[in-house]
C-alpha positions as CSV (number, residue, x, y, z in Angstrom):
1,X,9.7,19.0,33.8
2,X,7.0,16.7,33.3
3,X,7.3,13.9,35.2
4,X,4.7,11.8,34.2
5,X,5.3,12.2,30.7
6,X,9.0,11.5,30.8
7,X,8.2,8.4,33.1
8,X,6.1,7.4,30.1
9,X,8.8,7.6,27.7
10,X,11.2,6.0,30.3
11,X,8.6,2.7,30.3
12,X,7.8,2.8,27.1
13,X,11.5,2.4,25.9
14,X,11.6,-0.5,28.0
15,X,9.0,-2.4,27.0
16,X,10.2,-1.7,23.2
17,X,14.3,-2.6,24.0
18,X,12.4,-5.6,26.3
19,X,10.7,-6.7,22.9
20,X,13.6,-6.4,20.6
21,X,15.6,-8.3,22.4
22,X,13.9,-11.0,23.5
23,X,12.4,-11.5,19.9
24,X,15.9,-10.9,18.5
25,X,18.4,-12.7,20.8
26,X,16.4,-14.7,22.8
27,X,15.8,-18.4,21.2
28,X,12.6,-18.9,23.0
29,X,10.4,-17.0,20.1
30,X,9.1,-13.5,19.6
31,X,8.2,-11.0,22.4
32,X,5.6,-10.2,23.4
33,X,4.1,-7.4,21.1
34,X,6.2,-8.6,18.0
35,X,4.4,-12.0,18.4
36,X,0.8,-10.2,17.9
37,X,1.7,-7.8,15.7
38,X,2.7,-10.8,13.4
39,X,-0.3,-12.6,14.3
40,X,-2.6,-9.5,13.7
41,X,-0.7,-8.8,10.2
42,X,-1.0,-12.8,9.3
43,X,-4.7,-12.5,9.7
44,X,-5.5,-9.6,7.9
45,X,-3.6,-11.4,4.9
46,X,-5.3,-14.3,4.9
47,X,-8.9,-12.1,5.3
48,X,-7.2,-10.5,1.8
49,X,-6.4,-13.7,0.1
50,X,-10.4,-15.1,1.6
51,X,-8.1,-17.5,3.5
52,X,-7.5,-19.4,0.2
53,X,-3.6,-21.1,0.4
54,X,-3.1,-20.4,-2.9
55,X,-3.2,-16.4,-3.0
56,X,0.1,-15.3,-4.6
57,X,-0.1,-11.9,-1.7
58,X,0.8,-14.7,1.1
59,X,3.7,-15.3,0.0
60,X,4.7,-11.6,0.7
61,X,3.7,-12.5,4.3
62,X,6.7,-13.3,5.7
63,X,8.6,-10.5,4.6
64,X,5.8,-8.1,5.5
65,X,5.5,-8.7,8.7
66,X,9.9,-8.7,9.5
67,X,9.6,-4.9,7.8
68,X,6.8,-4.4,10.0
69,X,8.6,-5.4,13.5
70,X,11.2,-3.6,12.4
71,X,9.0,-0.3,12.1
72,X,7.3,-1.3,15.3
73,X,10.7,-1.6,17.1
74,X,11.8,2.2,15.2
75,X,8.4,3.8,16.1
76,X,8.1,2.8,19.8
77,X,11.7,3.8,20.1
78,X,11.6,7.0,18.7
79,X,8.4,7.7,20.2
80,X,9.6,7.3,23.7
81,X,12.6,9.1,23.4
82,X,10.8,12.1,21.9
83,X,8.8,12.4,24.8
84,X,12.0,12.1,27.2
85,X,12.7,15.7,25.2
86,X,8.8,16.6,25.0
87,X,8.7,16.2,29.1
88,X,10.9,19.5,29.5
89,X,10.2,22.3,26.7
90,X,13.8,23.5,27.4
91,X,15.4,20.3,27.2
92,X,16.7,21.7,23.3
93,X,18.0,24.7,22.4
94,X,18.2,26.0,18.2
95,X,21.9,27.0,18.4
96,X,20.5,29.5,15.0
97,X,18.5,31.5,17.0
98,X,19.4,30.7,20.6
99,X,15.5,30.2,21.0
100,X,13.5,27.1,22.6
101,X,12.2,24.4,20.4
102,X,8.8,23.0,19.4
103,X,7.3,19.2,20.0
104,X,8.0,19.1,16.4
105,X,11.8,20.0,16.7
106,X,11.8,17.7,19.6
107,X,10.7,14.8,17.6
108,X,12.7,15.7,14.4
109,X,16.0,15.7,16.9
110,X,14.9,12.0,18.8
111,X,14.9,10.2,15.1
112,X,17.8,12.7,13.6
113,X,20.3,11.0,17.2
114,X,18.7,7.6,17.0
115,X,20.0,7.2,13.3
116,X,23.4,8.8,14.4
117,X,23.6,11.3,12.2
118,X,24.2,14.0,14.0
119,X,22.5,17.0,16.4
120,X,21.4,19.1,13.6
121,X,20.7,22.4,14.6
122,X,19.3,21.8,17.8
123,X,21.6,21.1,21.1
124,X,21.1,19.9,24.8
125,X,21.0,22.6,27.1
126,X,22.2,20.6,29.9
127,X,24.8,18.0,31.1
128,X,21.7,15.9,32.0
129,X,20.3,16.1,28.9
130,X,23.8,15.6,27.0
131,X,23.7,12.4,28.9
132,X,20.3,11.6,27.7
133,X,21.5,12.3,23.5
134,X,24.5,10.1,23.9
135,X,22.4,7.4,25.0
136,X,20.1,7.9,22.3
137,X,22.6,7.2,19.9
138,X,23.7,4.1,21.4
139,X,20.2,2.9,21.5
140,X,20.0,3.5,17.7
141,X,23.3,2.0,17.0
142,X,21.9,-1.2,18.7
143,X,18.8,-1.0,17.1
144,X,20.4,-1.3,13.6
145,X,22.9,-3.9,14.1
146,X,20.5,-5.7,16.2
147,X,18.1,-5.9,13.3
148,X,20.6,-7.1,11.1
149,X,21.9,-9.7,13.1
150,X,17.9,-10.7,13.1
151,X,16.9,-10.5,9.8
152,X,19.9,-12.7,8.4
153,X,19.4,-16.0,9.8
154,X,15.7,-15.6,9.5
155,X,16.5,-15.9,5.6
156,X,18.7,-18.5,6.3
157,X,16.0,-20.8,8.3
158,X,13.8,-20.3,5.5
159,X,15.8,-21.8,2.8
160,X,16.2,-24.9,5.3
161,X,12.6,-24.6,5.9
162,X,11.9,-24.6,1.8
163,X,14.3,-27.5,1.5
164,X,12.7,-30.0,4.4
165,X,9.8,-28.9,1.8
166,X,11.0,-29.7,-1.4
167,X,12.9,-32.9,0.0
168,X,9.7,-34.4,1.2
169,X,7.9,-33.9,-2.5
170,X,10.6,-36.0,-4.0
171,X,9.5,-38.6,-2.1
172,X,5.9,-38.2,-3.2
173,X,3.0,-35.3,-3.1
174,X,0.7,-37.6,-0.8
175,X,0.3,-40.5,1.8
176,X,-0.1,-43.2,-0.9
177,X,2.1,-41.7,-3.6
178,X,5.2,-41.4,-1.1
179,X,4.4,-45.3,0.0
180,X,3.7,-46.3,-3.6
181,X,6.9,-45.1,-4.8
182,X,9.0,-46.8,-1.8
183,X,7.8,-50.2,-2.2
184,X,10.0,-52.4,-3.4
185,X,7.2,-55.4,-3.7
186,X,8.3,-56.8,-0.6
187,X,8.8,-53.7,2.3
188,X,9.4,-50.6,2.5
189,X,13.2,-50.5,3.5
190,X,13.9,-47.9,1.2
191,X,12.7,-45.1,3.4
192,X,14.9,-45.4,5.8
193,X,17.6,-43.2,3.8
194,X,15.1,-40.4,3.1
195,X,13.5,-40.6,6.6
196,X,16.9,-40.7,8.2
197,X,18.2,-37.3,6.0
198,X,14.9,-35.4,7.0
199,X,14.9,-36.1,10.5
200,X,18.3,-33.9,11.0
201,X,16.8,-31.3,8.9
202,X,13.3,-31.5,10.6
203,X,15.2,-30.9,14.4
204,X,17.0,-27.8,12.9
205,X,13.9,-26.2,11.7
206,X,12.1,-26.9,15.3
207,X,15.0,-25.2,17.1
208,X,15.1,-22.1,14.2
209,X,10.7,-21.8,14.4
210,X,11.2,-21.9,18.3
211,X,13.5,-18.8,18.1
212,X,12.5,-17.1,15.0
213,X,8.4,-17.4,15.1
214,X,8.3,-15.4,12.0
215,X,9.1,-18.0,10.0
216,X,5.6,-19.5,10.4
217,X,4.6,-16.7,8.2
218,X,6.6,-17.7,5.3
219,X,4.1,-18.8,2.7
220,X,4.2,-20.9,-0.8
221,X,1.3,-20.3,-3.0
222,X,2.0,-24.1,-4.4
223,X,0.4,-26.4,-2.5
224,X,3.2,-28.9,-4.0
225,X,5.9,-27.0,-2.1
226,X,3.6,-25.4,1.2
227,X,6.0,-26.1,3.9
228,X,2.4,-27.5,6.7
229,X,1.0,-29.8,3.8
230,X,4.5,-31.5,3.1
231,X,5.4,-32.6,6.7
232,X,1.7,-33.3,7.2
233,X,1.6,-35.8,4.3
234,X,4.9,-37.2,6.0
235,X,4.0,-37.1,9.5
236,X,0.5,-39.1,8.2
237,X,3.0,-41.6,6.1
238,X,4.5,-42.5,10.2
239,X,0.6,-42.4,11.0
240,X,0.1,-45.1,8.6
241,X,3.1,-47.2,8.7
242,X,3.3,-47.2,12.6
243,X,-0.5,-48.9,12.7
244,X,-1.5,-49.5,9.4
245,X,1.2,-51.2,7.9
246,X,2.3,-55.2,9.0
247,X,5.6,-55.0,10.8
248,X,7.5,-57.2,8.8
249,X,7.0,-54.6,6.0
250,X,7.9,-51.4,7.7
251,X,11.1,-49.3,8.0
252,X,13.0,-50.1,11.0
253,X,11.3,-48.8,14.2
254,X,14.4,-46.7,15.3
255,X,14.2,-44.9,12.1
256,X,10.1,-44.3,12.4
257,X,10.7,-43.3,16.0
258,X,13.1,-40.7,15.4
259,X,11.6,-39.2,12.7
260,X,8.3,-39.1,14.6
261,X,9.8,-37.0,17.6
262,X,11.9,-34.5,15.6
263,X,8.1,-33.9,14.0
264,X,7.1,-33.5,17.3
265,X,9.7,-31.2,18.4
266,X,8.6,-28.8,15.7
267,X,4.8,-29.2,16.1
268,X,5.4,-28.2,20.3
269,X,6.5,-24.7,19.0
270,X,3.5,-24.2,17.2
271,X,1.3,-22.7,20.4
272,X,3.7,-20.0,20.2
273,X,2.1,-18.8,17.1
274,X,-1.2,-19.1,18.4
275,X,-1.8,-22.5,16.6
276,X,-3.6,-25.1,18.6
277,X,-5.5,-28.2,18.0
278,X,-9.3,-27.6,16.9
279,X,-12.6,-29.1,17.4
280,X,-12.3,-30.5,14.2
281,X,-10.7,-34.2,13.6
282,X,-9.5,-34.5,9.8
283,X,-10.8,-37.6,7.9
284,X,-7.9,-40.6,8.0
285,X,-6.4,-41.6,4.7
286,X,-7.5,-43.8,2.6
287,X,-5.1,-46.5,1.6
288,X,-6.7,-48.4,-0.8
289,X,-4.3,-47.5,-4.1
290,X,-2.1,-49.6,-1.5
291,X,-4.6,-52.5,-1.3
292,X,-4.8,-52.5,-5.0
293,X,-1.4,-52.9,-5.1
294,X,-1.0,-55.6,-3.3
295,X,-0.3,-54.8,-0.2
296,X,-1.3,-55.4,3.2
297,X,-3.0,-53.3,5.4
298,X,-4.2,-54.2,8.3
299,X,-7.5,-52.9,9.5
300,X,-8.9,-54.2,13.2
301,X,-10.3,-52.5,16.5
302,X,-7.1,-51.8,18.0
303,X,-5.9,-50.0,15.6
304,X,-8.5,-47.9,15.4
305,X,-8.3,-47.0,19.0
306,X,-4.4,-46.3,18.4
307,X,-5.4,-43.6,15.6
308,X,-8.0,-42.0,18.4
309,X,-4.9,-41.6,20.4
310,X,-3.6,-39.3,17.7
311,X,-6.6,-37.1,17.9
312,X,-4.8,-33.9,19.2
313,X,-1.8,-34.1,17.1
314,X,-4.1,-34.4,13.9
315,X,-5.9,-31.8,14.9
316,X,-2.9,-29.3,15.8
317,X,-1.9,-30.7,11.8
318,X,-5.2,-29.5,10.8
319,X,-5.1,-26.5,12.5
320,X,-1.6,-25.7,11.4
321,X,-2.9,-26.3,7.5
322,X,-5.8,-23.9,8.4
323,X,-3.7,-21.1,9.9
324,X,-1.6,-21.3,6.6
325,X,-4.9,-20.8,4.4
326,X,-5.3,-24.2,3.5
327,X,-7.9,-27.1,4.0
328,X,-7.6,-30.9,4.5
329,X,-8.0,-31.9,1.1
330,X,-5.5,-30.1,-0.5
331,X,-2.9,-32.9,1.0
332,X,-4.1,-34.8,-2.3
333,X,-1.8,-32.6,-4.5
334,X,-0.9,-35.5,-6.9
335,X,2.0,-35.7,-8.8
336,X,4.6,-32.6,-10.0
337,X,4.3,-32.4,-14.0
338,X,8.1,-32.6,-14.1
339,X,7.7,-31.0,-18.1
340,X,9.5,-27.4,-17.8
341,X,8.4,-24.9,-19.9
342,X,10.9,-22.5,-20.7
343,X,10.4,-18.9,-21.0
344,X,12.3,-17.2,-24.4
């Protein structure tokens, strides 16, 4: 036997069961080569689409990169366990022609056990390596069911993840539309409903990004629906009500204050992905539609120091729109042309 090569396939079965399981069942994100892979896969996409948001081939992102972990996961598995077989050419025996096998009939027998259906025509030629096949088809048992049990609630994040979305453009595509449209000429009370709703919704999708990290692939080619522009424009709606807005005229500050840490609960799992605050420090808003509306803002030094204090979380925002394939400026999506043209 060669023991080097079967230590080899010993180790590298470890570090792929080590990966699938702690991306699959662990809530604490994707392992370690499942989180690069995804990474590496997300980049290349966005090279594709010349890292313009609105390429319709993003949106196949998401479901790219879970077939490809689940290739990963098949290849390093059956890659190892061939050369558990490869290490000793008469691990296998061709019950046919009672003759030894080849690396090719080793390889063909590791995939034909790990998807437990069958030996074939091949067989062990020893108790140790009976041992060796049984586990094999275990491990691929495992495999499958383990996948499964990944790829469901994946899906199932993203529909919350698409409806956080979509709730927060009912409210308004941008900073001053969603303030515009909740005031009710003498506060704005009426956001506490909406902003009380989201922040539920918001704390679930932090806890599902922290376990399932794949879900930061999962694009929208609509910039009225993109998941990062959405709760940016909401998070920047706190910005401005929490320091721009007089007191007397904002939601209550329990509501503001709880929808501003389950934001923040979701933008902590974001380094996981790679996604950290840039050089760069996005413009602030303006708010003068607001002005011309009537109402107050307040504008003074202090203030303006309390937005520097904010510089890293609006840069991790405007990394986060970057890392998606969008820029700064496509936060102004204006209004959804609520005409629906049907298709005959």
């Amino acid at each position: 036997m060669n023991y080097f090569v079967f230590i080899l396939g010993i180790i590298l079965l470890l570090v792929a069961a080590t990966d699938l399981t702690v991306t699959s069942l662990s809530v604490r994100g994707a392992g370690f080569i499942t989180k690069r892979l995804s990474k590496a896969i997300w980049r290349v996409m966005l090279a594709i689409n010349k890292r313009v948001g609105s390429g319709k081939y993003l949106e196949l992102g998401g479901a790219i990169i879970l077939i490809s972990i689940l290739i990963n996961w098949l290849f390093m598995i059956w890659f190892s366990t061939s050369l558990l077989f490869i290490s000793q050419p008469e691990s296998l025996m061709n019950v046919e022609t009672n003759s030894s096998t080849t690396i090719i009939n080793k390889i063909f027998y590791a995939g034909y056990t790990l998807s437990n259906l069958g030996l074939g025509d091949m067989e062990p030629v020893s108790p140790f390596w009976d041992l060796v096949t049984a586990v094999l088809s275990f491990v691929g048992l495992i495999q499958i069911s383990i996948a499964i049990t990944y790829f469901i609630p994946v899906v199932s994040a993203e529909i919350v993840k698409r409806k956080i979305s979509v709730y927060i453009t009912t409210l308004g595509c941008s900073v001053e539309e969603i303030l515009l449209n909740h005031w009710n000429g003498k506060d704005f009370k009426e956001l506490e409903q909406p902003f009380m709703s989201l922040t539920e919704s918001i704390i679930l999708h932090a806890q599902n990004h922290k376990a399932y990290s794949v879900l930061h692939y999962f694009h929208s080619s609509d910039r009225k629906e993109a998941f990062v522009l959405n709760i940016t424009n909401l998070d920047e709606v706190l910005t401005a009500l929490l320091f721009s807005i007089p007191v007397e005229l904002r939601p209550s500050r329990s509501v503001l204050n709880g929808i501003r840490k389950a934001i923040s609960s979701y933008l902590v799992t974001l380094p996981a992905t790679f996604v950290v605050p840039g050089e760069e420090t996005p413009p602030l808003n303006s708010l003068s539609a607001l002005e011309k509306n009537g109402i107050k803002v307040s504008h003074s030094a202090p203030i303006d120091l309390e937005y520097e204090k904010l510089t890293t979380r609006r840069r991790l925002l405007l990394s986060l729109i970057k890392d998606d394939g969008w820029e700064w400026c496509d936060l102004q999506a204006g209004s959804y042309d609520h005409e629906m043209s049907v298709i005959k």
